[in-house]
C-alpha positions in Angstrom: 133.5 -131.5 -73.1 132.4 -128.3 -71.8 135.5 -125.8 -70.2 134.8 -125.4 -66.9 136.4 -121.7 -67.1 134.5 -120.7 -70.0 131.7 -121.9 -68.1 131.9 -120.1 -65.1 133.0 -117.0 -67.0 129.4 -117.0 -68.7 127.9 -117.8 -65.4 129.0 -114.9 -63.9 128.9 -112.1 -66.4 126.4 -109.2 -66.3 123.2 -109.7 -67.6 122.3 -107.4 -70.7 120.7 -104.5 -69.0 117.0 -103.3 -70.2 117.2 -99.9 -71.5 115.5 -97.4 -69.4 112.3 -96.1 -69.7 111.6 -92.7 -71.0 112.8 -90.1 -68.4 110.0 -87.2 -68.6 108.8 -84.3 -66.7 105.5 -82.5 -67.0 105.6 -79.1 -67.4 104.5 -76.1 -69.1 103.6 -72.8 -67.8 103.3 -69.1 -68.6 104.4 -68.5 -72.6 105.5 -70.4 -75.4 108.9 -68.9 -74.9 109.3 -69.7 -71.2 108.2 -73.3 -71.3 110.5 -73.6 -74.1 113.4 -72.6 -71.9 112.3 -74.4 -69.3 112.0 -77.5 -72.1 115.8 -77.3 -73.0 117.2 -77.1 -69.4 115.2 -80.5 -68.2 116.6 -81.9 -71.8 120.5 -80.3 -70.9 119.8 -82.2 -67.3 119.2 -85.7 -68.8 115.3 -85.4 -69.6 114.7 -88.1 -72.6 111.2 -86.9 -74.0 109.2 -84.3 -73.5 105.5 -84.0 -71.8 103.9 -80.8 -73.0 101.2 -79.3 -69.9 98.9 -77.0 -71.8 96.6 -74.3 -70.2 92.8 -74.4 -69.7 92.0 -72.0 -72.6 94.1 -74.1 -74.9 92.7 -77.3 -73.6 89.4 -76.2 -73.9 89.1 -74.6 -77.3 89.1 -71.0 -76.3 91.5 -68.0 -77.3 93.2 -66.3 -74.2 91.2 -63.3 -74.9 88.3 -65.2 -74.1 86.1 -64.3 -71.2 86.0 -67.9 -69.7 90.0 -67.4 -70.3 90.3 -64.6 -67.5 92.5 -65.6 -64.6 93.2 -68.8 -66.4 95.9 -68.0 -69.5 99.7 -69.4 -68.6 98.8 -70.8 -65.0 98.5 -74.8 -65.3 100.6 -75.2 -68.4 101.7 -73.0 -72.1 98.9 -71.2 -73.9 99.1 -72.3 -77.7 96.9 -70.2 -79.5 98.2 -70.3 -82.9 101.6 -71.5 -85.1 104.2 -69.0 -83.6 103.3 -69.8 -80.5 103.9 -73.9 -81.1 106.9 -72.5 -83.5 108.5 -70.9 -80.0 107.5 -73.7 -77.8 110.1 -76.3 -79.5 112.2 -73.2 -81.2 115.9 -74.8 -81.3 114.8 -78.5 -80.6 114.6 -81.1 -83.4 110.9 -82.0 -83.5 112.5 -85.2 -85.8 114.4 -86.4 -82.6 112.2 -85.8 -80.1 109.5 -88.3 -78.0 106.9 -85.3 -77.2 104.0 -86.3 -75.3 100.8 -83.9 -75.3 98.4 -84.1 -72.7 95.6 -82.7 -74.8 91.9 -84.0 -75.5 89.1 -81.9 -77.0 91.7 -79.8 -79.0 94.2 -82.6 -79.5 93.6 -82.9 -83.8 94.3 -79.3 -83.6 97.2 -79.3 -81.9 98.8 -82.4 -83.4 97.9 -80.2 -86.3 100.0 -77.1 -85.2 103.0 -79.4 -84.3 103.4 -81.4 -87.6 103.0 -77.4 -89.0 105.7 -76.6 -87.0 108.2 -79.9 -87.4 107.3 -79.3 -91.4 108.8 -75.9 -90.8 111.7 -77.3 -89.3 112.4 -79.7 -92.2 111.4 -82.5 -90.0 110.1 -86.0 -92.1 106.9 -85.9 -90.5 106.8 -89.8 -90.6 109.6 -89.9 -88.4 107.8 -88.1 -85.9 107.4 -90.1 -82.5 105.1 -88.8 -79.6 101.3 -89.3 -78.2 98.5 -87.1 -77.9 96.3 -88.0 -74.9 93.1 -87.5 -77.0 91.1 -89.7 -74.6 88.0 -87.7 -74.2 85.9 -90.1 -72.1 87.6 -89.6 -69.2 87.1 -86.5 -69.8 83.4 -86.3 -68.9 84.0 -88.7 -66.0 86.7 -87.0 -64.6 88.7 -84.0 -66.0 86.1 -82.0 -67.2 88.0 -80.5 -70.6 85.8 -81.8 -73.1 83.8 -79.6 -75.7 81.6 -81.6 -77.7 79.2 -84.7 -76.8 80.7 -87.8 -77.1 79.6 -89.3 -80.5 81.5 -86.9 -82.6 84.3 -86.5 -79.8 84.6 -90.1 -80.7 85.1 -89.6 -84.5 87.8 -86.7 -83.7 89.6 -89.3 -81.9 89.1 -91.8 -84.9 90.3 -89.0 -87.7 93.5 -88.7 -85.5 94.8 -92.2 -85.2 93.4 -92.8 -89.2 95.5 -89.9 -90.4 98.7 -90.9 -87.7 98.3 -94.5 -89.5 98.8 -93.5 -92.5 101.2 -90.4 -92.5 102.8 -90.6 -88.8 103.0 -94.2 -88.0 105.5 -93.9 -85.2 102.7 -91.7 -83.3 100.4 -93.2 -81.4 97.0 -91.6 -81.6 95.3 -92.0 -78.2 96.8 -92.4 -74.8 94.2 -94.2 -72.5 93.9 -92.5 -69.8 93.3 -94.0 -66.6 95.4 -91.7 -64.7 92.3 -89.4 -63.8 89.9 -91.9 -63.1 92.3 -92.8 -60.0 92.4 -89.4 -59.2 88.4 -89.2 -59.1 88.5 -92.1 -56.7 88.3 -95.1 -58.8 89.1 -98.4 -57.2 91.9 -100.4 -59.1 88.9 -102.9 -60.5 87.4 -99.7 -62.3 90.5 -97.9 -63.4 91.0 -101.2 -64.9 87.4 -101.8 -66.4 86.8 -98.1 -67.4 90.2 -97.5 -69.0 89.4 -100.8 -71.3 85.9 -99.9 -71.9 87.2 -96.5 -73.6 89.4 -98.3 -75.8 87.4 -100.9 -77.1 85.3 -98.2 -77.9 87.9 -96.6 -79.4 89.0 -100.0 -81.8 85.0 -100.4 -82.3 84.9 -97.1 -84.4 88.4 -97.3 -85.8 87.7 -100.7 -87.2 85.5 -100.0 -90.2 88.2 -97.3 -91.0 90.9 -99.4 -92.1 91.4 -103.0 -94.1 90.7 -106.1 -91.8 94.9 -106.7 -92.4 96.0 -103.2 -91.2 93.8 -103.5 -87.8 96.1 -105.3 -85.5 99.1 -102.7 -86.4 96.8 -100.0 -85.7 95.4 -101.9 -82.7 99.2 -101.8 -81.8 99.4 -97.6 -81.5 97.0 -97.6 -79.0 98.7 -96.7 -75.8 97.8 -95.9 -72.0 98.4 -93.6 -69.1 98.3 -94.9 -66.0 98.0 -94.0 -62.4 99.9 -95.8 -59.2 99.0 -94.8 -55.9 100.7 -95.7 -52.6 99.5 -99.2 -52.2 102.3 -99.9 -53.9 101.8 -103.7 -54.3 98.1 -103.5 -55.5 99.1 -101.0 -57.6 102.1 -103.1 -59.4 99.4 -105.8 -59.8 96.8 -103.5 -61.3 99.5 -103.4 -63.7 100.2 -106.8 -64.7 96.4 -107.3 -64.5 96.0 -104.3 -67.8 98.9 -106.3 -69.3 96.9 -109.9 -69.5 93.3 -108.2 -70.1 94.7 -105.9 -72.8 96.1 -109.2 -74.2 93.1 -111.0 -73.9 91.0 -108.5 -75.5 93.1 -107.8 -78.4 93.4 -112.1 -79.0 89.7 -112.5 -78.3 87.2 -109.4 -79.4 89.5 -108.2 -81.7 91.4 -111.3 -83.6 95.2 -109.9 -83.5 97.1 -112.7 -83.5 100.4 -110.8 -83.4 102.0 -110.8 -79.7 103.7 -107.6 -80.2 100.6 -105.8 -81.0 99.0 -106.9 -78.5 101.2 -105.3 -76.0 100.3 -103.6 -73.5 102.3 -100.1 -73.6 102.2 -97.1 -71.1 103.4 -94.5 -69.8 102.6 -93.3 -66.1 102.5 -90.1 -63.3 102.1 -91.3 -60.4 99.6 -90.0 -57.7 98.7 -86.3 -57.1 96.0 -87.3 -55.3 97.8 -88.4 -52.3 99.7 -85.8 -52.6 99.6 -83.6 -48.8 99.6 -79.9 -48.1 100.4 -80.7 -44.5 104.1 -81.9 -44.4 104.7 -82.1 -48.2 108.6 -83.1 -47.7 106.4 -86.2 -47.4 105.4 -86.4 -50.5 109.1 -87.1 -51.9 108.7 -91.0 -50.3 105.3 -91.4 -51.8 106.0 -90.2 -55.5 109.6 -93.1 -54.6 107.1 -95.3 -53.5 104.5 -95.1 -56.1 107.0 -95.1 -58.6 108.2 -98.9 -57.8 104.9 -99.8 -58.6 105.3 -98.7 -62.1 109.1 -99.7 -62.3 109.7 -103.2 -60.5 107.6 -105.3 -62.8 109.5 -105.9 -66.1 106.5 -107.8 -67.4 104.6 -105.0 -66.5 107.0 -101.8 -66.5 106.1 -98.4 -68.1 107.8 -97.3 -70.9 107.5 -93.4 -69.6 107.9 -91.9 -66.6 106.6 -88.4 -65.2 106.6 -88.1 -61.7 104.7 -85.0 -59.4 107.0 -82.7 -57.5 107.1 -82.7 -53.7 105.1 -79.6 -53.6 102.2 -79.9 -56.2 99.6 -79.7 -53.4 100.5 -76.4 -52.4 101.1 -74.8 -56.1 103.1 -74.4 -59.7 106.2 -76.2 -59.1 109.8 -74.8 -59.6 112.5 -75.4 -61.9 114.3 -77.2 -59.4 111.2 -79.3 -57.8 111.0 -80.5 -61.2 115.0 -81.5 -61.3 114.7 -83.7 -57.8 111.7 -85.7 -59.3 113.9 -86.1 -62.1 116.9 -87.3 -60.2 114.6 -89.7 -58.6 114.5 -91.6 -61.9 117.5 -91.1 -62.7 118.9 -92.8 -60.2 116.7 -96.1 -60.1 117.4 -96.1 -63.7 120.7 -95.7 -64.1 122.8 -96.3 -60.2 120.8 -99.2 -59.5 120.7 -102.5 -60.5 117.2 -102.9 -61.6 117.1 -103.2 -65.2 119.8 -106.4 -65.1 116.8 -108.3 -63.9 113.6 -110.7 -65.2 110.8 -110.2 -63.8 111.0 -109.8 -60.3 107.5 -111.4 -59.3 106.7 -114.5 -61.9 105.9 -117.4 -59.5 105.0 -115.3 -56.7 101.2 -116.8 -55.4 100.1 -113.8 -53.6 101.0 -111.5 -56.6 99.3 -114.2 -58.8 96.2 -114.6 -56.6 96.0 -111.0 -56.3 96.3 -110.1 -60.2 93.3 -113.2 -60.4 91.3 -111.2 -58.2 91.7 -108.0 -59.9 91.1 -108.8 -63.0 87.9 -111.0 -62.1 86.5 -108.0 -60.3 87.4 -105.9 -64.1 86.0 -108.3 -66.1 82.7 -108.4 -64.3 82.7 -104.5 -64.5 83.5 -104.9 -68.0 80.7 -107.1 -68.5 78.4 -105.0 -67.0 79.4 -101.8 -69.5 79.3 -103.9 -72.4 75.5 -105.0 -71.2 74.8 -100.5 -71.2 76.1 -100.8 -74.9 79.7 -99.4 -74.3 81.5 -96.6 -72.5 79.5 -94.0 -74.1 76.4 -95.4 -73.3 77.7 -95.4 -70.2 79.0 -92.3 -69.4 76.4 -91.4 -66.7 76.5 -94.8 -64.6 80.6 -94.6 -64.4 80.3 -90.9 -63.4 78.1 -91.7 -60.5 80.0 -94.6 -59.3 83.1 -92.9 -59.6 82.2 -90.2 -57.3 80.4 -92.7 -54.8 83.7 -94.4 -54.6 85.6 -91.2 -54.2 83.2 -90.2 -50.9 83.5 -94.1 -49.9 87.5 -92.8 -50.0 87.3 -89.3 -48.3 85.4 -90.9 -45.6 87.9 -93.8 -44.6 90.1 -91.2 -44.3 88.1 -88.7 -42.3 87.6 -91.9 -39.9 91.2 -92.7 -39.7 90.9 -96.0 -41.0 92.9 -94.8 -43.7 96.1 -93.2 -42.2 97.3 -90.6 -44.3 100.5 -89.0 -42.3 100.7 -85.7 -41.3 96.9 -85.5 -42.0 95.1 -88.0 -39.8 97.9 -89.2 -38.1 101.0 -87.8 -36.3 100.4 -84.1 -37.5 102.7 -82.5 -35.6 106.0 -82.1 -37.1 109.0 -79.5 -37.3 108.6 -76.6 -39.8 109.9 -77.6 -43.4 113.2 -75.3 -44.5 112.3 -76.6 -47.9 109.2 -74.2 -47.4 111.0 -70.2 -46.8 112.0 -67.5 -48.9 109.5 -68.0 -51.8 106.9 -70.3 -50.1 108.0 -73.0 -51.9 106.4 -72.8 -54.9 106.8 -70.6 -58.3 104.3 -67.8 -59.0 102.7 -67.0 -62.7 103.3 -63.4 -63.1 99.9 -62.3 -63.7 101.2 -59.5 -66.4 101.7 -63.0 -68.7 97.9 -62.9 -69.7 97.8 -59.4 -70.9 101.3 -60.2 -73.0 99.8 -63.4 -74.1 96.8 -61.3 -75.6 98.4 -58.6 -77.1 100.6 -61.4 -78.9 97.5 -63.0 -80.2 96.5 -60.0 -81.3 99.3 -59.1 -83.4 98.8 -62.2 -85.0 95.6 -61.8 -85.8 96.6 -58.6 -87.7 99.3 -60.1 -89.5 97.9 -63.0 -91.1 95.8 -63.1 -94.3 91.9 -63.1 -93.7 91.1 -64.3 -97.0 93.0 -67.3 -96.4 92.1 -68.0 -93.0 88.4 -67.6 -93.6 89.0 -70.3 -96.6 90.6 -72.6 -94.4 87.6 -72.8 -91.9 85.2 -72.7 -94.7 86.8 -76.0 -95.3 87.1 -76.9 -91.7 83.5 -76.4 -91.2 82.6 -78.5 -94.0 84.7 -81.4 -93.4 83.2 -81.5 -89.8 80.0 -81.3 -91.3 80.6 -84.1 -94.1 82.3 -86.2 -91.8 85.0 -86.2 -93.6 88.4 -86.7 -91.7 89.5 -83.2 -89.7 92.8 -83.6 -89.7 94.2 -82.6 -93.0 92.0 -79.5 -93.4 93.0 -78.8 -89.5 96.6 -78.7 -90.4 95.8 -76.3 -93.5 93.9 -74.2 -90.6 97.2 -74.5 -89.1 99.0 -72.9 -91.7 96.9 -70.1 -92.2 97.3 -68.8 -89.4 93.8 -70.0 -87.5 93.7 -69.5 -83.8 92.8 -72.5 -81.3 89.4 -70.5 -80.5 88.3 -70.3 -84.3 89.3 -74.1 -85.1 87.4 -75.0 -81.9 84.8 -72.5 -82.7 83.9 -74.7 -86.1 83.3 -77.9 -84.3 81.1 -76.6 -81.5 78.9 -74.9 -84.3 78.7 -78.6 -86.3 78.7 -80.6 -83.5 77.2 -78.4 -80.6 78.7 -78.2 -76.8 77.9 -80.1 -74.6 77.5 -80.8 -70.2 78.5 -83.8 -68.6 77.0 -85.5 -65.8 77.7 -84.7 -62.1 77.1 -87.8 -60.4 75.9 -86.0 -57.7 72.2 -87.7 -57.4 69.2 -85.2 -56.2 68.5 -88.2 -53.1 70.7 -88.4 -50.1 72.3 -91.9 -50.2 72.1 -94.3 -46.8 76.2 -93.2 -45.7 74.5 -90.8 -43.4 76.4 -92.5 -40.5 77.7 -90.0 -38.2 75.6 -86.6 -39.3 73.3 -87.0 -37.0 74.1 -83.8 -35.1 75.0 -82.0 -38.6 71.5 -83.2 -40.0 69.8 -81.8 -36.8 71.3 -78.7 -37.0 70.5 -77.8 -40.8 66.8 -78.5 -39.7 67.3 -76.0 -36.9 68.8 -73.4 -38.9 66.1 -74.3 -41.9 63.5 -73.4 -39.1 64.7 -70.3 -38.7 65.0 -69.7 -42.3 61.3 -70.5 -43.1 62.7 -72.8 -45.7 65.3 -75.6 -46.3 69.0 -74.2 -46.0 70.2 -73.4 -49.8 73.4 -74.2 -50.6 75.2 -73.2 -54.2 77.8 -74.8 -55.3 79.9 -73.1 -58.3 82.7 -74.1 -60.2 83.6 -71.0 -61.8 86.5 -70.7 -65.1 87.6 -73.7 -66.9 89.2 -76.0 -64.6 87.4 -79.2 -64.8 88.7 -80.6 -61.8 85.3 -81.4 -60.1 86.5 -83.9 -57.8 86.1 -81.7 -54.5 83.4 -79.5 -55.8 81.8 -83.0 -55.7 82.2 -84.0 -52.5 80.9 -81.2 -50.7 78.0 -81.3 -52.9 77.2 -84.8 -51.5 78.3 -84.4 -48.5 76.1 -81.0 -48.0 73.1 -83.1 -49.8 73.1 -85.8 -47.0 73.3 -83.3 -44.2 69.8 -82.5 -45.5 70.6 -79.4 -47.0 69.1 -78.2 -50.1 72.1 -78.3 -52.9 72.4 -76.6 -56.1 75.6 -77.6 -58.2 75.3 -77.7 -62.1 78.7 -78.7 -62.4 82.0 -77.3 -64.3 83.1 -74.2 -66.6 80.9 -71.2 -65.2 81.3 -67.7 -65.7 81.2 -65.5 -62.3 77.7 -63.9 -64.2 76.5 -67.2 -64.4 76.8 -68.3 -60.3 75.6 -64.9 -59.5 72.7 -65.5 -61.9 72.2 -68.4 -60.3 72.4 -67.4 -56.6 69.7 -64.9 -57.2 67.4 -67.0 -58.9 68.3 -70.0 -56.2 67.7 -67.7 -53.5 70.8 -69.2 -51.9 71.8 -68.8 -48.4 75.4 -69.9 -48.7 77.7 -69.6 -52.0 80.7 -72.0 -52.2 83.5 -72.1 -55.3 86.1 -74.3 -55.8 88.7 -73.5 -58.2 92.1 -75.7 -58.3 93.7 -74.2 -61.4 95.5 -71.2 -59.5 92.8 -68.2 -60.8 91.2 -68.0 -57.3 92.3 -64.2 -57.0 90.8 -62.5 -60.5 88.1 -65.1 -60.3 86.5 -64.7 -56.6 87.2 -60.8 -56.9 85.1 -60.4 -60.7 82.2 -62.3 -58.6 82.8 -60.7 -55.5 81.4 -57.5 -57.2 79.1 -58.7 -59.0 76.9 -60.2 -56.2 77.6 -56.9 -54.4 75.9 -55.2 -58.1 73.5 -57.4 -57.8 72.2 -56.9 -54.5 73.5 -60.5 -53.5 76.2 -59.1 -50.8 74.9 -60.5 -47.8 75.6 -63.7 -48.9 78.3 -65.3 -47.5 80.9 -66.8 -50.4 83.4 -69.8 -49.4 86.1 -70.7 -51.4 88.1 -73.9 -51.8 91.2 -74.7 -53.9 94.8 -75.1 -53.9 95.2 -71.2 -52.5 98.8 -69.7 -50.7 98.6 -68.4 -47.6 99.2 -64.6 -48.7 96.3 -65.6 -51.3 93.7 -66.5 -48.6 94.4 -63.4 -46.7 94.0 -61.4 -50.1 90.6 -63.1 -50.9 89.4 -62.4 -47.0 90.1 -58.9 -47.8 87.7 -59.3 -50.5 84.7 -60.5 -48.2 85.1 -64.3 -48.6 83.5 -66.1 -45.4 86.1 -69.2 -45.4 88.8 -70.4 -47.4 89.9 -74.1 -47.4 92.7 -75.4 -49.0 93.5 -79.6 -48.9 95.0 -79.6 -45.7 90.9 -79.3 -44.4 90.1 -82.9 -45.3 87.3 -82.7 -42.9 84.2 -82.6 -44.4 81.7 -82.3 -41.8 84.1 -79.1 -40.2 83.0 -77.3 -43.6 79.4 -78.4 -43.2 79.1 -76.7 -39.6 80.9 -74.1 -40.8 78.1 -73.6 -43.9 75.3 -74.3 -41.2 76.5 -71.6 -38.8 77.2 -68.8 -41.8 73.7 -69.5 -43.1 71.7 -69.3 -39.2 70.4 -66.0 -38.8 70.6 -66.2 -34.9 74.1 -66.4 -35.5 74.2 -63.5 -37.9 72.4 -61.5 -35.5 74.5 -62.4 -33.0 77.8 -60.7 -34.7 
């Protein structure tokens, strides 16, 4: 007979908790030696892995004494531009006991290169290292823009990584899926879903004839995601648990692994930026709460790393302590509530199960209908185009106010924010870090043994050119002292650069609802201009965020204006070039990375060189009060920031700065 104490002793004792998910913050900014800092305080404050933010330069292949470089060194993460400087980025932490996740693409063989250097110097077993490198580059050309080469041998760079991780890191994994900017562009949850699966089959597809037929499913098995959740919190937990059964399903039937724990679906997530507000950002503390649960209340489908946003991402370079209250946040659903004692909260539930059905119906027929282009490569074009017809579909619910967004559509007027005084609530990149950064580089340069170094990228060259796997001749770059400009430098003379597609079609689409008046008024103004009203759009730098630049490009196309916009990673020559030969009437820039200032002023003289300073310049970004003044001072016509969501304002606004009757009239 059973004792009824013992019994109800096991009845009522505490479940065995889960053990939290990784506990990360993403940051990076300025040097090597200041993100380090700011590394071990979020680690001394209960931070359990690291997630590495590198700058554009370093992202994009180019030295910080580069001219694309200028304005952009230290501002949205660490310039790495050699050995010391990943050497002083995890000086006094053990590489060997570390999670390190690096958000890097084009350059990621090199810098998974420069950090096994580096752990090797510390003594580290490099087969003990654990971590990810994002290394997804086709959501690169859909969305981010840091890319470098076309996407064939992109693909085989991604491919050398996870072969040589395999083999001599096998706790790494070698790609990170990256949905997360495909939300951000304005996917619907059906094509993050399709899109982020399409990449990695094509992924497996070209890892497959790398390894034996046994080894596949363990490799299989390192391929990880990253994921995005927005606000529609419920959707987005059932997005979730949708990529957990297709992921499943494709592993079991395309790929033959018959091993469940391989075929598991593993992921880290940040939630939204994109939702993040200018207007009332203390807001933005109960999304990022919000679109965390998504990610968090599922234990079927629950991320096994966490990075949330700060409050105040939409207005600039979070602080220090920004940083610690999105940490507390997970903190304390980890570790004061009683979350993890629980299964899964939703098994059984028929609207959750109807609406995972729906969604992953809606991914499979998208998935169906890449496989029938020949893959996501083949693809690239088609999923660029409906990303950014999705995005406008997005911009213009809200601009209608069938999306409420608050603060922005909706109940705007609110009491000042205290969180906001005394430094304007965000932190500032001294711009004397660049100059630093370069005369660092420098001295590196003159330290290091030329004869070795040109050896090195002899070798580099030729493996790139053989085909032969980059990453052990990368990580003897790496030792000799090779800069991330030079490595990069080899595989854009083997492979050539290349320039993704806009998806910004030349013919205005049929959403012309409610332009009537705008449309009317760019034929007025075209009148009077003896031709149709010319409007360049520029993306000068290297931030690849195009999602705005975008927009207005469309948006300005089906006002009947006559657009010009070649896309992302432009030197302030090159838009100038362009404006003269365009003849355009109106000049508009968007630039989200933070180098508005050095940027708009190095073009702001050279249309005035060039004869071009009667044309009025607009500039859009993520731009400080003090900094919109500054770049007024500097002639700029208007300057928008997020908080001017409406579209068609900014078209009126290009219609009247372009009409010479209003010219005349000032």
């Amino acid at each position: 007979m059973s004792d009824p104490k013992t019994d109800r002793k096991d009845a009522t004792a505490a479940p065995k908790a889960d053990r939290p998910w990784l506990i990360r913050t993403y940051a990076g900014h300025s040097t090597a030696a200041a993100s380090n800092a700011l590394y071990r305080a979020n680690l001394a404050k209960g931070q359990t892995g690291l997630s590495v933010a590198f700058d554009l330069p370093t992202q994009t292949g180019y030295d910080s004494d580069h001219i694309l470089s200028r304005g952009e060194v230290g501002k949205v993460g660490v310039p790495v531009s050699h050995l010391g400087d990943m050497r002083m980025l995890f000086k006094d932490i053990p590489l060997e006991q570390m999670n390190t996740s690096m958000t890097i693409n084009a350059t990621a063989p090199w810098l998974l290169a420069l950090y096994i250097a580096a752990a090797e110097e510390q003594g580290a077993d490099v087969s003990a290292l654990q971590g990810t490198v994002q290394n997804d580059l086709i959501k690169e050309y859909l969305s981010r823009g840091t890319y470098i080469c076309p996407p064939a041998p992109s693909l085989k760079m991604i491919a050398d990584v996870a072969e040589y991780c395999y083999t001599n890191v096998p706790k790494w994994n070698p790609m990170n899926v990256c949905s997360y900017h495909l939300q951000e562009a304005g996917a619907t949850p059906e094509q993050e879903l399709a899109f982020a699966l399409a990449t990695a089959t094509a992924v497996l597809d070209a890892l497959k004839p790398r390894v034996p037929a046994e080894d596949f499913p363990a490799l299989a098995g390192r391929i990880s995601f990253f994921v995005n959740a927005g606000i529609r919190f419920v959707t987005e937990m059932c997005k979730m648990r949708a990529f957990v059964d297709l992921w499943d399903e494709i592993l079991e039937t395309r790929y033959g692994v018959q091993d469940p724990k391989y075929r598991r679906f593993r992921y880290g997530v940040q939630v939204n930026s994109l939702g993040l507000t200018e207007q009332q950002p203390e807001n933005n503390v109960y999304r990022i709460l919000i679109e965390m649960l998504a990610v968090t209340l599922s234990k079927k489908a629950r991320a096994r790393a966490v990075q949330l946003p700060a409050w105040n991402e939409a207005l600039g370079l979070p602080r220090p302590w920004d940083q610690q209250w999105s940490m507390r946040m997970q903190q304390i659903l980890a570790y004061e509530t009683d979350l993890l004692e629980f299964d899964d909260l939703f098994d059984g539930n028929p609207a959750v199960d109807a609406k995972v059905e729906a969604l992953k119906d809606g991914a499979r027929a998208e998935l169906a209908n890449l496989d029938g282009m020949g893959g996501a490569i083949s693809a690239i074009d088609y999923m660029k185009g409906r990303l950014v017809e999705s995005n406008a579909e997005r911009l213009g619910r809200i601009e209608a106010g069938e999306t409420v967004v608050v603060g922005v559509n909706k109940w705007q007027q609110g009491e000042p924010s205290p969180l906001m005084t005394g430094d304007g609530g965000i932190m500032v990149v001294d711009p004397a870090v660049e100059a630093e950064q370069i005369e660092r580089l420098n001295q590196w340069r003159a330290d290091r043994d030329e004869a070795t170094v040109k050896a090195a990228l002899a070798d580099l060259r030729a493996a790139a050119a053989e085909g032969r796997n980059v990453m052990e001749p990368s990580i003897a770059a790496a030792k000799a002292g090779v800069t991330t400009g030079e490595w990069a430098a080899q595989m854009r003379a083997v492979h050539g650069e290349y320039r993704g597609p806009t998806g910004v079609a030349a013919g205005q689409s049929n959403k012309t609802e409610g332009l009537d008046d705008l449309r009317s008024a760019v034929d007025a103004v075209s009148d009077r201009l003896g031709r149709r009203l010319k409007f360049l759009v520029g993306k000068p730098g290297l931030d690849g965020h195009s999602n705005g630049a975008e927009q207005i490009a469309v948006r300005a196309r089906d006002c009947g204006m006559d657009i010009s916009y070649e896309g992302i990673r432009l030197t302030p020559a090159e838009i100038v070039e362009a404006a003269q030969k365009d003849d355009a009437h109106v000049v508009g820039l968007s630039i989200l990375s933070g180098s508005h200032i050095p940027l708009v002023e190095d073009l702001m003289t050279q249309m005035r060189e060039a004869g071009l300073g009667h044309i009025p310049v607009i500039v859009g970004g993520i731009i400080p009060d003090d900094d919109a003044a500054r770049l007024s001072a500097m002639g700029v016509a208007r300057v928008y920031t997020p908080k001017d969501f409406e579209l068609n304002v900014i078209m009126g606004d290009i219609v009247t700065l372009a009409d010479p009757e209003a010219v005349a009239a000032e």
